[in-house]
N, C-alpha and C positions, 0 to 999 in steps of 0.2 A: 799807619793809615792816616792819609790827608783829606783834607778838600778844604774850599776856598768859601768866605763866606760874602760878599760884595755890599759892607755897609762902610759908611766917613762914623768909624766912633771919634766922639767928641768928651775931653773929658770932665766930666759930671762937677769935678772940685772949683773948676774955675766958671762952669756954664751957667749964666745968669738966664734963666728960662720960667716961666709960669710952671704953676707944677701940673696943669692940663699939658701942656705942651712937651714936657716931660714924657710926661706918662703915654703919648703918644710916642714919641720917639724909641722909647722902652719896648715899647711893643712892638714897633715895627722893627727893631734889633732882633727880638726873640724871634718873629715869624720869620724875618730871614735866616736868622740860623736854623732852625725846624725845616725850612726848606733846602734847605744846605745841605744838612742831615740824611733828609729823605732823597736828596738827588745820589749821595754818597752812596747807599746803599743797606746799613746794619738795622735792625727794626728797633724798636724801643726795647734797651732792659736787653736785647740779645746775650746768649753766654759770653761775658768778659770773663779773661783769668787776672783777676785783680792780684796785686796794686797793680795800678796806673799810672802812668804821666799824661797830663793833657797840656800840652804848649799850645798857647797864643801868642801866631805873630802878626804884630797888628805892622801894616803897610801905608803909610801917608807920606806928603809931600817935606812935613815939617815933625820931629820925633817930640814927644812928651817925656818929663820931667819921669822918674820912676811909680811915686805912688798917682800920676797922671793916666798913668798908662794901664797899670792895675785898674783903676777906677773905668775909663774906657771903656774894659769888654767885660764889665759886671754882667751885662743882658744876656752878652753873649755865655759867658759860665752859668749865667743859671738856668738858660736854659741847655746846654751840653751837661748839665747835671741833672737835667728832666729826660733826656733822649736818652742817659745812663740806665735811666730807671733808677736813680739815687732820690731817697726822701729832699735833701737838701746839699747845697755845696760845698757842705760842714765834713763829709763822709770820710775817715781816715783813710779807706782804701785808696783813694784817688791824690795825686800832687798837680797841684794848678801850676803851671810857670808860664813868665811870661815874657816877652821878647819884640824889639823894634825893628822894622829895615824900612831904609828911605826908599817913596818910591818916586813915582815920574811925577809931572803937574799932574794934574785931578785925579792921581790915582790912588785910591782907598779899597782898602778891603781885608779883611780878616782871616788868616790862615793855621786853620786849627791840626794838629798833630796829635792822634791818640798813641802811645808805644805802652 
């Protein structure tokens, strides 16, 4: 199961931001992946047969450093571990992985992989 999520993550280790400015950004990560979600089709918490793999591939013009890339789509795992119906992203059931491909100029976006 795929679908695509259409955010520029930036990675949080190097981002020199206010922490309002932050926490906006955070949110507007999470509401696009929730919308991501609900366009994809599974409801919240629907029957998984766990374990899980969930692959992130994050898509940008220029790739990030490995724990860069991790740090990235924090917003976006936590909230694909809310749309699991998982108390948090800690849940042994589930394996996060995660992955880069270059893409074109201005193109960003987040391609999540449940198997």
């Amino acid at each position: 199961m795929k679908f695509t999520i259409p955010i520029r993550t930036v990675s949080t280790l190097n981002a020199r931001e206010h922490h309002h400015a932050r926490a906006r950004r955070v949110k507007a990560e999470r509401e696009a992946t929730a919308w991501a979600w609900k366009m994809w089709g599974p409801r919240r918490g629907s029957g998984w047969d766990y374990p899980i793999t969930v692959t992130f591939t994050r898509i940008a013009p220029r790739l990030l450093d490995d724990d860069g890339c991790v740090a990235a789509m924090k917003a976006a795992r936590d909230q694909v571990a809310d749309e699991l119906g998982l108390p948090n992203d800690r849940d042994p059931r589930v394996q996060w992985r995660y992955a880069q491909k270059k893409g074109g100029v201005r193109e960003y976006a987040v391609l999540v992989e449940i198997t």
